[in-house]
CHARMM-style PDB file with segment names, atoms N, HN, CA, C and O in Angstrom:
ATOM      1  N   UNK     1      83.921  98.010  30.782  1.00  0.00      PROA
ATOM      2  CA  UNK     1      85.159  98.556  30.273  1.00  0.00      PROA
ATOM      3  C   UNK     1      86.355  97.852  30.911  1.00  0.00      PROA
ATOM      4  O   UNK     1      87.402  97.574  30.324  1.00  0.00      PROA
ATOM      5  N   UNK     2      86.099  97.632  32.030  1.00  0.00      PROA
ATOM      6  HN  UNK     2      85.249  97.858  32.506  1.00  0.00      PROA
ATOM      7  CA  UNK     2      87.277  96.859  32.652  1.00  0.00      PROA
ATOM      8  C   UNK     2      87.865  95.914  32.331  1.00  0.00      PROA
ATOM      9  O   UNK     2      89.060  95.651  32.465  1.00  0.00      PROA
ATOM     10  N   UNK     3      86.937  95.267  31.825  1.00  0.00      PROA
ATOM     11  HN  UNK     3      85.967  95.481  31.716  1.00  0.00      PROA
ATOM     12  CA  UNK     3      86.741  93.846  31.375  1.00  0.00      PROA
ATOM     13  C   UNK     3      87.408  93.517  29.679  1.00  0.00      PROA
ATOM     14  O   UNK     3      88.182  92.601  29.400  1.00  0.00      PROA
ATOM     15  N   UNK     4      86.866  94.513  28.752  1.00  0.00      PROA
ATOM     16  HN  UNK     4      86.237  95.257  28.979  1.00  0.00      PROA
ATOM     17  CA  UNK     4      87.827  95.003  27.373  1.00  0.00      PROA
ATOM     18  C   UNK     4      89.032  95.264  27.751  1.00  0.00      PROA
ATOM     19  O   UNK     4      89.906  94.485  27.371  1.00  0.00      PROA
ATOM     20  N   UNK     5      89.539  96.802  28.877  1.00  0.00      PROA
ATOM     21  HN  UNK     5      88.830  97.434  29.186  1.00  0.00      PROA
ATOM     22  CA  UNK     5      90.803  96.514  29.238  1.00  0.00      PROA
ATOM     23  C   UNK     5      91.621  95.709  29.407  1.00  0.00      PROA
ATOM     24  O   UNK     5      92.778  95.652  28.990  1.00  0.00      PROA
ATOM     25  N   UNK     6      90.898  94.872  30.196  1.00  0.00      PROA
ATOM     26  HN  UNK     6      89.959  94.919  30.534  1.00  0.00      PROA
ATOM     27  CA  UNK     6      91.847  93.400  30.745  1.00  0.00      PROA
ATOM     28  C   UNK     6      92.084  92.742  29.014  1.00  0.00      PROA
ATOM     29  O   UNK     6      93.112  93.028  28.400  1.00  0.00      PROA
ATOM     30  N   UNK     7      91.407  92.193  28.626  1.00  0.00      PROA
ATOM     31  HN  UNK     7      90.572  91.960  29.125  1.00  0.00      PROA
ATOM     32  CA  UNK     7      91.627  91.865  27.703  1.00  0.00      PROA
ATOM     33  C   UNK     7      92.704  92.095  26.109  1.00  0.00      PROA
ATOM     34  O   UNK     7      93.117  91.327  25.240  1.00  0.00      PROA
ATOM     35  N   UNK     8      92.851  93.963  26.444  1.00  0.00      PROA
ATOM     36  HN  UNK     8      92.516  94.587  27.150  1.00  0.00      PROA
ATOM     37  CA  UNK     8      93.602  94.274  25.772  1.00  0.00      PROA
ATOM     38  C   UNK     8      95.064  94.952  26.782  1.00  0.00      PROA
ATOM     39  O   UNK     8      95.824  95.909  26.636  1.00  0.00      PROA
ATOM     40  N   UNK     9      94.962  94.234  27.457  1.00  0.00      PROA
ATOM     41  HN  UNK     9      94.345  93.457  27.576  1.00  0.00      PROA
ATOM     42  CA  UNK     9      96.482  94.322  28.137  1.00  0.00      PROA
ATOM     43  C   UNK     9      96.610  95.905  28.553  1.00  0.00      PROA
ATOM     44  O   UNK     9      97.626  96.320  29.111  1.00  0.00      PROA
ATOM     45  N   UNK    10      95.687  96.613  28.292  1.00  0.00      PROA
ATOM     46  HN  UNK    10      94.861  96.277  27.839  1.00  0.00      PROA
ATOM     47  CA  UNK    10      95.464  98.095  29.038  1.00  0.00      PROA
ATOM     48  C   UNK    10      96.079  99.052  28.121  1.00  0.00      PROA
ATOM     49  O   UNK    10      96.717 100.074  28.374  1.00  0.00      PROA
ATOM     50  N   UNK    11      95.714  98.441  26.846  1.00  0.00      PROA
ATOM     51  HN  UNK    11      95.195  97.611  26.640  1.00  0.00      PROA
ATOM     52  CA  UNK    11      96.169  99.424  25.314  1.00  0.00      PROA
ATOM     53  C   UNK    11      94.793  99.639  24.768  1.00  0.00      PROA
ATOM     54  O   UNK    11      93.791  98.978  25.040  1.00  0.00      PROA
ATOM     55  N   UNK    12      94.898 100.720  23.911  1.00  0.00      PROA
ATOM     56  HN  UNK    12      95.712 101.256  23.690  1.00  0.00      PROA
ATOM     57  CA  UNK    12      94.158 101.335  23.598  1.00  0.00      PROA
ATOM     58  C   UNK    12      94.935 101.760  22.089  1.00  0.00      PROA
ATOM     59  O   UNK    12      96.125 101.664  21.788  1.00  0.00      PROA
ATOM     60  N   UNK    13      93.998 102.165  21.442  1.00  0.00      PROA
ATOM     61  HN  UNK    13      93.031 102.243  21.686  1.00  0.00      PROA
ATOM     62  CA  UNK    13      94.060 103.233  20.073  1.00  0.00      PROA
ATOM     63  C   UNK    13      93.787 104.535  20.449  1.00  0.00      PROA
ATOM     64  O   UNK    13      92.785 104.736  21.136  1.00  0.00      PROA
ATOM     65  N   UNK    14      94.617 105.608  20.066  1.00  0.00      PROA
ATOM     66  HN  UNK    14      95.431 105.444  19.508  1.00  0.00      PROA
ATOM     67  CA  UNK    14      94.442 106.533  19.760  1.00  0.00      PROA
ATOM     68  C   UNK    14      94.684 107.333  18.724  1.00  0.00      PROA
ATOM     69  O   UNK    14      95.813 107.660  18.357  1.00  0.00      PROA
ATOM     70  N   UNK    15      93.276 107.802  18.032  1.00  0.00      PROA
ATOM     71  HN  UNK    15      92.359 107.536  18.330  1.00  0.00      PROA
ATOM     72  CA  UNK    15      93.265 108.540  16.760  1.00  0.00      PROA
ATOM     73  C   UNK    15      92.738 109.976  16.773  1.00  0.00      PROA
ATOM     74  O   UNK    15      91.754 110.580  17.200  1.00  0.00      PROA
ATOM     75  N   UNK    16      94.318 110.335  15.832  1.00  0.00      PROA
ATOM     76  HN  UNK    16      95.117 109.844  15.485  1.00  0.00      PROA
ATOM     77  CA  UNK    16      93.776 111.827  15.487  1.00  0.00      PROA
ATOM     78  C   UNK    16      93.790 112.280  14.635  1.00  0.00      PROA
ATOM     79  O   UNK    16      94.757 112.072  13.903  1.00  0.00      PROA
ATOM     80  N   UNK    17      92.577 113.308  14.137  1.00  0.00      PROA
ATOM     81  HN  UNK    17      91.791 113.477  14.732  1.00  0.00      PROA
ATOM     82  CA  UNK    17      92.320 114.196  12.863  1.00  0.00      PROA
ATOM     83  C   UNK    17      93.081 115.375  12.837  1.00  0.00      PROA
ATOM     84  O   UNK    17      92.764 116.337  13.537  1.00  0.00      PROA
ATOM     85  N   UNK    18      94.156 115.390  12.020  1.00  0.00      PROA
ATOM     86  HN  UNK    18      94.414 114.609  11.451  1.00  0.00      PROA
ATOM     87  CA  UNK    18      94.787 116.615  11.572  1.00  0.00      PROA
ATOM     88  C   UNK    18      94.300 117.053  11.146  1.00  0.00      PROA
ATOM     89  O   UNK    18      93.483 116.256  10.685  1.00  0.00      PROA
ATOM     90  N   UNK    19      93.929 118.604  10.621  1.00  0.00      PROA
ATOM     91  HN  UNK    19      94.593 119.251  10.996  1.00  0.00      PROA
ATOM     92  CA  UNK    19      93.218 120.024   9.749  1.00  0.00      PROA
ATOM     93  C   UNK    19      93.568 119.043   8.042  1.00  0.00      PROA
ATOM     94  O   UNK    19      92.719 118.817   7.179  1.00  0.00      PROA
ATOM     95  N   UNK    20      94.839 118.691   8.006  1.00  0.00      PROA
ATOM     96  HN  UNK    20      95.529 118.875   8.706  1.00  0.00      PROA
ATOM     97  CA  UNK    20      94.821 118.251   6.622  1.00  0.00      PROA
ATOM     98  C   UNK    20      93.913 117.106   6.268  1.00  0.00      PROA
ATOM     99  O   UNK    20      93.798 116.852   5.068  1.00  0.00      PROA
ATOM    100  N   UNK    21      93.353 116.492   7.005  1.00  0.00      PROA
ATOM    101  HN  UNK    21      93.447 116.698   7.979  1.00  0.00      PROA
ATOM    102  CA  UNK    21      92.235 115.277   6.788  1.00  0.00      PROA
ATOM    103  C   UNK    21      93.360 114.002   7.059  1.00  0.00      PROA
ATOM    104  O   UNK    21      92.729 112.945   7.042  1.00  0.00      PROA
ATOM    105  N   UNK    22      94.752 113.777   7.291  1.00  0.00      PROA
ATOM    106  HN  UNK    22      95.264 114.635   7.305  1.00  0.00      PROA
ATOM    107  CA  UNK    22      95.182 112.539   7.542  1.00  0.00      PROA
ATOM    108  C   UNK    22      94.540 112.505   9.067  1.00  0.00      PROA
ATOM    109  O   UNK    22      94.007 113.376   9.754  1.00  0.00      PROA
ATOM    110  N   UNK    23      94.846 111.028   9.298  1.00  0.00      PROA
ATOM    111  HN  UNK    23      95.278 110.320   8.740  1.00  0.00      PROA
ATOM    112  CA  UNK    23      94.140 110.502  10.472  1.00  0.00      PROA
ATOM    113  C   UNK    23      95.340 109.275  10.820  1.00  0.00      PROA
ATOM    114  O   UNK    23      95.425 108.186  10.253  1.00  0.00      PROA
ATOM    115  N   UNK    24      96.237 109.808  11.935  1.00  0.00      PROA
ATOM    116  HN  UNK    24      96.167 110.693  12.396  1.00  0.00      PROA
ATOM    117  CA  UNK    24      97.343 109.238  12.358  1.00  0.00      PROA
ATOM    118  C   UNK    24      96.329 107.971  14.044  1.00  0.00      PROA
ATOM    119  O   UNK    24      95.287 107.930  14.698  1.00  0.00      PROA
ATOM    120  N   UNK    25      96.969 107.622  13.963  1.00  0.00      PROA
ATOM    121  HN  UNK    25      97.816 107.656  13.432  1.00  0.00      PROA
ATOM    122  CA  UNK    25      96.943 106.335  15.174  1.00  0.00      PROA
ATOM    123  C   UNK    25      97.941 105.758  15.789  1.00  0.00      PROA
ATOM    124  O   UNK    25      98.846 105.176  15.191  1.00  0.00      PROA
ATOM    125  N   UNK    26      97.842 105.896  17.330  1.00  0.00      PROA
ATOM    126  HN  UNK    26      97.107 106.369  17.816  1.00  0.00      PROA
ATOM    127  CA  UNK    26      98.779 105.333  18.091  1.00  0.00      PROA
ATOM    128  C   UNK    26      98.233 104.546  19.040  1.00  0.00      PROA
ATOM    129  O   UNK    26      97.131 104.897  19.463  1.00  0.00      PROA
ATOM    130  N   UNK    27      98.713 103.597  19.469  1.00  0.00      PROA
ATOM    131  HN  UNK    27      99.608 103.313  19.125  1.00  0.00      PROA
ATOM    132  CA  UNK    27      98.670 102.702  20.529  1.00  0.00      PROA
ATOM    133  C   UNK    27      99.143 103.123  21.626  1.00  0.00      PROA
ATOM    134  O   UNK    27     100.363 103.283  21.673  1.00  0.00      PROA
ATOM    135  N   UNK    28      98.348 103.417  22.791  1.00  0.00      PROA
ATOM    136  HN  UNK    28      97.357 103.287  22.752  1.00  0.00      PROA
ATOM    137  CA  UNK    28      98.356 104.000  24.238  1.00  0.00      PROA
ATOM    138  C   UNK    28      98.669 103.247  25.491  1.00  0.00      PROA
ATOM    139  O   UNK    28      97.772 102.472  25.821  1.00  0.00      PROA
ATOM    140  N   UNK    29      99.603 103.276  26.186  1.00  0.00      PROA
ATOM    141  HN  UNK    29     100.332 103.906  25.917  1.00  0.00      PROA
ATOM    142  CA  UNK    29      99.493 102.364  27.054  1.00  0.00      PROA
ATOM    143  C   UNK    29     100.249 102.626  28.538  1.00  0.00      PROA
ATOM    144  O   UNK    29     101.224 102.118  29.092  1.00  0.00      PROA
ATOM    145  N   UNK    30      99.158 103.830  28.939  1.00  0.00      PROA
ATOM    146  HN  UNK    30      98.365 104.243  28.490  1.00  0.00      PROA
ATOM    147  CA  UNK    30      99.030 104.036  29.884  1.00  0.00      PROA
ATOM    148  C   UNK    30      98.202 103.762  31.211  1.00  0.00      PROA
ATOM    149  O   UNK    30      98.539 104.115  32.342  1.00  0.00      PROA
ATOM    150  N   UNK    31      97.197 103.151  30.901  1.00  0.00      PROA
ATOM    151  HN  UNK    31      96.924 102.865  29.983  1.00  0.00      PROA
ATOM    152  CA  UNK    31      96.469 102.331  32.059  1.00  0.00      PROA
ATOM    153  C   UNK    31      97.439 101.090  32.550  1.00  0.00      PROA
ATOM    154  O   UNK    31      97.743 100.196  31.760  1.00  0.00      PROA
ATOM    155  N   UNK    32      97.799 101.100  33.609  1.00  0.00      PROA
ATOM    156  HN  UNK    32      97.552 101.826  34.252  1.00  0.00      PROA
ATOM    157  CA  UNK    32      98.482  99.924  34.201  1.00  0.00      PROA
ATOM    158  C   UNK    32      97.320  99.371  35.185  1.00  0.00      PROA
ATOM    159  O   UNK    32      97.299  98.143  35.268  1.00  0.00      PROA
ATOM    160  N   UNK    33      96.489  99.969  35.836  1.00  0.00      PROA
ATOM    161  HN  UNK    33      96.506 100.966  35.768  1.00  0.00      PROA
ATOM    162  CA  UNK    33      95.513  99.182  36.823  1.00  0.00      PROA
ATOM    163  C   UNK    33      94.461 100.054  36.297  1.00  0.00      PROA
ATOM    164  O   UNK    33      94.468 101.182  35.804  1.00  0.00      PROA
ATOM    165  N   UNK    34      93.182  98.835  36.657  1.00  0.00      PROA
ATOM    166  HN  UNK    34      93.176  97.918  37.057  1.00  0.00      PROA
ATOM    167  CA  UNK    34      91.916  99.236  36.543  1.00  0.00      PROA
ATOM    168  C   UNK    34      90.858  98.721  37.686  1.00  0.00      PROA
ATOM    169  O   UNK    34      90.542  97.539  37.821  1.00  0.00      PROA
ATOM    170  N   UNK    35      90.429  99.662  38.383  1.00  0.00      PROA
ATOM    171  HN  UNK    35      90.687 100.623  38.274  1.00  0.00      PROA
ATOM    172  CA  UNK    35      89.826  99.080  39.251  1.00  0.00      PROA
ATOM    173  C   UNK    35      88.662  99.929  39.603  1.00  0.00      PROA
ATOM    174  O   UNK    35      88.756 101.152  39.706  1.00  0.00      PROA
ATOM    175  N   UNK    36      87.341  99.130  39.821  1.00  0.00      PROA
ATOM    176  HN  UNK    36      87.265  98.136  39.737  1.00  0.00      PROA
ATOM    177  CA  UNK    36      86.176  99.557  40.115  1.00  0.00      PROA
ATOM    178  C   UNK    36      85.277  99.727  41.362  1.00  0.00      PROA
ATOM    179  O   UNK    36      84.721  98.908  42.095  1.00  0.00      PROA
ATOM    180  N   UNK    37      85.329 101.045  41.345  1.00  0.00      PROA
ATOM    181  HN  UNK    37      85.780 101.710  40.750  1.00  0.00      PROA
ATOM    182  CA  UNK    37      84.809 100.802  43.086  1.00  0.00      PROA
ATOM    183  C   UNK    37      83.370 100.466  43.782  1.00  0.00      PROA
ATOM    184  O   UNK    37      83.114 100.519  44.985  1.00  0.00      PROA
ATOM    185  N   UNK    38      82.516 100.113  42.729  1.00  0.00      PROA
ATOM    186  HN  UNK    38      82.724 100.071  41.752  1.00  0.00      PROA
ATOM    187  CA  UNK    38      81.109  99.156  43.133  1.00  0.00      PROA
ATOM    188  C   UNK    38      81.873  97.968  43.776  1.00  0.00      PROA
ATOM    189  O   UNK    38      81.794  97.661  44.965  1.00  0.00      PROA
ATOM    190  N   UNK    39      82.693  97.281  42.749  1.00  0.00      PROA
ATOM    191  HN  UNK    39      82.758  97.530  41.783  1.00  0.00      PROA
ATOM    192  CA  UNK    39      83.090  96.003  43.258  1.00  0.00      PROA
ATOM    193  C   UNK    39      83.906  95.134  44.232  1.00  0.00      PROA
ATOM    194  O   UNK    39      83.917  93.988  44.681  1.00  0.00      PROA
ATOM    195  N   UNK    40      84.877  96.798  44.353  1.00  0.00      PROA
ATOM    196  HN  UNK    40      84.868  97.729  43.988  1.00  0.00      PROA
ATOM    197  CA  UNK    40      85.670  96.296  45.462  1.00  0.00      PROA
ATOM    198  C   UNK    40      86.364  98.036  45.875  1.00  0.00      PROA
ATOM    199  O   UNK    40      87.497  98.363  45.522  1.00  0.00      PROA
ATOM    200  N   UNK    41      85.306  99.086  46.758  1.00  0.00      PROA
ATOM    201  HN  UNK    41      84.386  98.820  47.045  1.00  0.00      PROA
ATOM    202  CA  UNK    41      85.227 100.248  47.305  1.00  0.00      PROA
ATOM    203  C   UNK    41      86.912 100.154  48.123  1.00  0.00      PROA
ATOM    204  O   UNK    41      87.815 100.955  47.879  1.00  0.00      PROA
ATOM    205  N   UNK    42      86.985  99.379  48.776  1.00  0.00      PROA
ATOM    206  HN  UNK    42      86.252  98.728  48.974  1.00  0.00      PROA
ATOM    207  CA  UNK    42      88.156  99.437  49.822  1.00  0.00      PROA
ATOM    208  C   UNK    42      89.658  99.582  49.335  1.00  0.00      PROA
ATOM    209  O   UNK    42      90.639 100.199  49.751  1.00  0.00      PROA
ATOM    210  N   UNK    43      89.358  98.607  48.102  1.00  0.00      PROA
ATOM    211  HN  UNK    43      88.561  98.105  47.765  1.00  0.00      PROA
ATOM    212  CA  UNK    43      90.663  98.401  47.242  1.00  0.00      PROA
ATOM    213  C   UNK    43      91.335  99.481  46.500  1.00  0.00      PROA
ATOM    214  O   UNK    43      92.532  99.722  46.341  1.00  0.00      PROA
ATOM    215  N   UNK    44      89.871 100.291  45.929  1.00  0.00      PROA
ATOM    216  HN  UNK    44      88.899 100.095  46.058  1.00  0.00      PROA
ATOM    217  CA  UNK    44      90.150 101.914  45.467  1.00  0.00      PROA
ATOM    218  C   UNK    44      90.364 103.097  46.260  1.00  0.00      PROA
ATOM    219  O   UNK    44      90.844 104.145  45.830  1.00  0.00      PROA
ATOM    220  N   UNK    45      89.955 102.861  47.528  1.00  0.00      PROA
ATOM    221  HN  UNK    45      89.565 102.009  47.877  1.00  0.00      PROA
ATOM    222  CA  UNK    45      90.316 103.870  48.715  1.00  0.00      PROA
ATOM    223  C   UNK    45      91.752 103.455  48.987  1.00  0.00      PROA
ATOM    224  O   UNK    45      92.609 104.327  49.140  1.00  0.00      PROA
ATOM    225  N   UNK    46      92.071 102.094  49.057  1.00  0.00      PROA
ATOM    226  HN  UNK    46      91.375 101.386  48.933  1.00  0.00      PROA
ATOM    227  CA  UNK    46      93.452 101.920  49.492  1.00  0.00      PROA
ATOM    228  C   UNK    46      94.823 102.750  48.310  1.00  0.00      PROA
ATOM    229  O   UNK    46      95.824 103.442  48.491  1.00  0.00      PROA
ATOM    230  N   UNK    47      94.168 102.217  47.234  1.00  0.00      PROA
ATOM    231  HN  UNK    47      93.355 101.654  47.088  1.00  0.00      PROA
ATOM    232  CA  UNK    47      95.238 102.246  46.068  1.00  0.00      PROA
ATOM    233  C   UNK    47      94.911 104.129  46.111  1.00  0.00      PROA
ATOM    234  O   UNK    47      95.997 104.709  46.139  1.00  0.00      PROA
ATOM    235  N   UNK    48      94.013 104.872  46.118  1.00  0.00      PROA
ATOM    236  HN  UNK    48      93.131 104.400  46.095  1.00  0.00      PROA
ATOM    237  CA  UNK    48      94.316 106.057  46.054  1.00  0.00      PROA
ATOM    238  C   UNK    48      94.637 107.069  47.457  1.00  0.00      PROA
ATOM    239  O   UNK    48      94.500 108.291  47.393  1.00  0.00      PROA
ATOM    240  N   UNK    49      95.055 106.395  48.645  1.00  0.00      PROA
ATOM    241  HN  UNK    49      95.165 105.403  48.697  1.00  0.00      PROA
ATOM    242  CA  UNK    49      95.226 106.626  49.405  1.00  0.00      PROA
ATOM    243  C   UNK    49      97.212 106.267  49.584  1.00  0.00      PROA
ATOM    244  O   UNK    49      97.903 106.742  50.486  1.00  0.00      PROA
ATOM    245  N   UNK    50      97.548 105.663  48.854  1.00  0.00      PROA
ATOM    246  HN  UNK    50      96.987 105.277  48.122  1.00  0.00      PROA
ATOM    247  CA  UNK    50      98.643 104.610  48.669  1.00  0.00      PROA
ATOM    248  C   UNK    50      99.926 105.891  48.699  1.00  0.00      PROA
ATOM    249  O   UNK    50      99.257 106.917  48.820  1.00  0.00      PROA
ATOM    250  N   UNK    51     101.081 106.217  48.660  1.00  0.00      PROA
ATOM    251  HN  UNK    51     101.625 105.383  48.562  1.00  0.00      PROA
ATOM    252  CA  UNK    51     102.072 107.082  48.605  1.00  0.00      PROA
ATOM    253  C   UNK    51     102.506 106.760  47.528  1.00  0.00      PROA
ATOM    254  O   UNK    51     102.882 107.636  46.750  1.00  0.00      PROA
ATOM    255  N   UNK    52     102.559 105.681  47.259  1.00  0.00      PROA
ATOM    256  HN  UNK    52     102.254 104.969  47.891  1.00  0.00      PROA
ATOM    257  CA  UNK    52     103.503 105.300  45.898  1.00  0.00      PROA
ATOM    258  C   UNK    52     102.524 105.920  44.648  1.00  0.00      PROA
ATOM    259  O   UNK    52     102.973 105.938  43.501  1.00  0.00      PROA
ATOM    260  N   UNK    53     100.990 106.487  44.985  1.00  0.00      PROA
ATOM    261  HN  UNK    53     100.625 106.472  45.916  1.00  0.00      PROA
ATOM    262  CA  UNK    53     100.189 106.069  43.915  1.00  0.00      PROA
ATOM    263  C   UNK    53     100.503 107.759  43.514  1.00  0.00      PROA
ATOM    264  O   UNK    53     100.329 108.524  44.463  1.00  0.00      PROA
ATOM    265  N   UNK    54     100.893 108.318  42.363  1.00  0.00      PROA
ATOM    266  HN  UNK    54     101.035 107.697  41.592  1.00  0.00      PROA
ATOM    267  CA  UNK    54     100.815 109.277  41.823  1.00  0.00      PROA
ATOM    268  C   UNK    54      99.839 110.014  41.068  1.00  0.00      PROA
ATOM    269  O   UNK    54      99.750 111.217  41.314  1.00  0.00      PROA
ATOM    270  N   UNK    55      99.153 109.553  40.267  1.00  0.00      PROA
ATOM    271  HN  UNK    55      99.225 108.576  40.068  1.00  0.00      PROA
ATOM    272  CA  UNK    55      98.053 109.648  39.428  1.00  0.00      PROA
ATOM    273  C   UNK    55      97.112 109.015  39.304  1.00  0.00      PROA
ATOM    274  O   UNK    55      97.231 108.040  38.562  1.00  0.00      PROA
ATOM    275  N   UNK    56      95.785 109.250  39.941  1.00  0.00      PROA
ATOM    276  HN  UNK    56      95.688 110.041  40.544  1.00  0.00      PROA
ATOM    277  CA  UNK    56      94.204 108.874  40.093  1.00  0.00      PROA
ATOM    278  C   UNK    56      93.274 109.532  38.464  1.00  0.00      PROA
ATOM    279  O   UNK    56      93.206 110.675  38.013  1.00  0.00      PROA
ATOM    280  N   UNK    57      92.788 108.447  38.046  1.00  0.00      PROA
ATOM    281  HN  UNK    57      92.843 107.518  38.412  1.00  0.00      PROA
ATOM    282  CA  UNK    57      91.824 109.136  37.278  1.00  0.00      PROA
ATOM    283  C   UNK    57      90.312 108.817  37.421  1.00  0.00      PROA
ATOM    284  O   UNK    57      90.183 107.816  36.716  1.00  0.00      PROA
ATOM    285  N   UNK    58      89.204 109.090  37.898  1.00  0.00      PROA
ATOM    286  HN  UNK    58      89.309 109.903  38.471  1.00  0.00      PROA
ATOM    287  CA  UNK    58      88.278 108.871  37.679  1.00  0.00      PROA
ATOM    288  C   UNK    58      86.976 109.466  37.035  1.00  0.00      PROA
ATOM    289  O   UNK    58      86.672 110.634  36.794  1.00  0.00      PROA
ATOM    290  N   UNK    59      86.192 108.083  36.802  1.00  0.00      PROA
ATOM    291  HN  UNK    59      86.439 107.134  36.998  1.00  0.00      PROA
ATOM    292  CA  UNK    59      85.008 109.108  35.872  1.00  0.00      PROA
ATOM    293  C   UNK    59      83.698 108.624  36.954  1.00  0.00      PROA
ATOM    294  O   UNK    59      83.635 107.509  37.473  1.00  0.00      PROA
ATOM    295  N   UNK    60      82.719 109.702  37.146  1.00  0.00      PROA
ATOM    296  HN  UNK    60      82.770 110.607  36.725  1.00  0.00      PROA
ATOM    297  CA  UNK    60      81.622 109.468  37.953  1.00  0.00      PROA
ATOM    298  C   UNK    60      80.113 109.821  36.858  1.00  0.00      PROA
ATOM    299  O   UNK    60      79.797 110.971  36.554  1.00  0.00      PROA
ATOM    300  N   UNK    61      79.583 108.967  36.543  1.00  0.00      PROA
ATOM    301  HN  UNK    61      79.840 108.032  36.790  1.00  0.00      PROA
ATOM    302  CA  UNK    61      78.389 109.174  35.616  1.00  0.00      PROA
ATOM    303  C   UNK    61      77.175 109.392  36.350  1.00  0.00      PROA
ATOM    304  O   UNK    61      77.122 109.331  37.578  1.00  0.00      PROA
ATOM    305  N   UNK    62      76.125 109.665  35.543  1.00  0.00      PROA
ATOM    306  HN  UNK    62      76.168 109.714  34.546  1.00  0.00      PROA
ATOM    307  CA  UNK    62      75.315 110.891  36.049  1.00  0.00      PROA
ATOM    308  C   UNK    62      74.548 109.919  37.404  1.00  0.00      PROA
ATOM    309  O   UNK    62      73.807 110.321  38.301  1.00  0.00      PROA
ATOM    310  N   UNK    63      75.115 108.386  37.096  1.00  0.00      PROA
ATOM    311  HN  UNK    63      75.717 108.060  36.367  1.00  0.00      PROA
ATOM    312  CA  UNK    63      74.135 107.938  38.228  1.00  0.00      PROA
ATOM    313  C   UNK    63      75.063 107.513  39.699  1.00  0.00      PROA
ATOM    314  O   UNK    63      74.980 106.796  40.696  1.00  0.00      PROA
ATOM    315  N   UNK    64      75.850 108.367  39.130  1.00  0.00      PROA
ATOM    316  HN  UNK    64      75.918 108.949  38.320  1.00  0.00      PROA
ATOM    317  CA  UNK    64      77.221 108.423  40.370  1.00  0.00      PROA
ATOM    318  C   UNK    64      76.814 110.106  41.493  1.00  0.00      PROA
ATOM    319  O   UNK    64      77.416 110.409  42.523  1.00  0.00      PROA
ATOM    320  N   UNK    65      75.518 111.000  40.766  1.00  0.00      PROA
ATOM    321  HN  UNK    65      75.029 110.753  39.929  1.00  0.00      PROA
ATOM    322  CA  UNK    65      75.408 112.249  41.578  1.00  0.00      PROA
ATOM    323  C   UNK    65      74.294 111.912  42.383  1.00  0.00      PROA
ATOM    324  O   UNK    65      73.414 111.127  42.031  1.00  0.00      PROA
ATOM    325  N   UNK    66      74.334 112.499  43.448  1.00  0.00      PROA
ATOM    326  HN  UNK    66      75.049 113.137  43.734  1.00  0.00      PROA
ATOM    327  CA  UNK    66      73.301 112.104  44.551  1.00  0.00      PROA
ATOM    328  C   UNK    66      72.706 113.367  44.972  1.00  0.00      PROA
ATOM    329  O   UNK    66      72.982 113.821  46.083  1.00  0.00      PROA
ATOM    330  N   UNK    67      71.858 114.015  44.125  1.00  0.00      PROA
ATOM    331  HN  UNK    67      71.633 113.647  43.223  1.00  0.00      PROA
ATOM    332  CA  UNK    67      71.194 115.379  43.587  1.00  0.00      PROA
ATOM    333  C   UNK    67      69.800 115.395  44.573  1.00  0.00      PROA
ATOM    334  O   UNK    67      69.115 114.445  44.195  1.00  0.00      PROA
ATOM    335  N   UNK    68      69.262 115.956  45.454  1.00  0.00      PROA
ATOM    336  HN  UNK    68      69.819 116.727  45.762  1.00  0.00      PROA
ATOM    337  CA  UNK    68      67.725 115.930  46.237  1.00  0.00      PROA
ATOM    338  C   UNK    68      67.289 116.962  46.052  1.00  0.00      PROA
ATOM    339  O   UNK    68      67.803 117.822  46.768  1.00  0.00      PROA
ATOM    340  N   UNK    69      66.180 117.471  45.075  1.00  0.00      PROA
ATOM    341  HN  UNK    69      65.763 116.772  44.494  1.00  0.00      PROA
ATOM    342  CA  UNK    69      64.920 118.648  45.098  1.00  0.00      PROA
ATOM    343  C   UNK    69      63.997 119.032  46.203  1.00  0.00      PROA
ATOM    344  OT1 UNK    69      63.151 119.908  46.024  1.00  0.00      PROA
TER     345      UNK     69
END
C-alpha cells in the first residue's frame, strides 16, 4: 500500500452511495506521510512520539496480535 500511495501522491478516491442510488466521488488527500514500521520501527516511534505530530493512524492485522493458548 505504501508503495500505490507513493505513487499516487497520497490521493485517494472516495466514493459514496446515496439512498437515491447516485454515487458521488471525491479525491482525498489527506495522507501526507506513510510509513511502515516492519521497515523502519524507530522512524514510526519517532514520528509518533514527535510534538508537532497531531494525528496517528494505524492499522494492526490479525498477524500483528500476539495471542498464546
Amino acid at each position: 500500500m505504501r508503495d500505490v500511495m507513493a505513487a499516487q501522491d497520497g490521493l485517494y478516491t472516495l466514493v459514496v452511495a446515496h439512498p437515491d442510488g447516485y454515487l458521488g466521488a471525491q479525491v482525498i488527500g489527506s495522507i501526507t506521510e506513510y510509513l511502515l514500521a516492519p521497515d523502519d520501527p524507530e522512524a514510526v516511534v519517532a514520528k509518533m512520539a514527535d510534538p508537532a505530530t497531531r494525528i496517528v493512524s494505524l492499522t494492526v492485522t490479525e498477524g500483528g496480535y500476539n495471542v498464546s493458548r
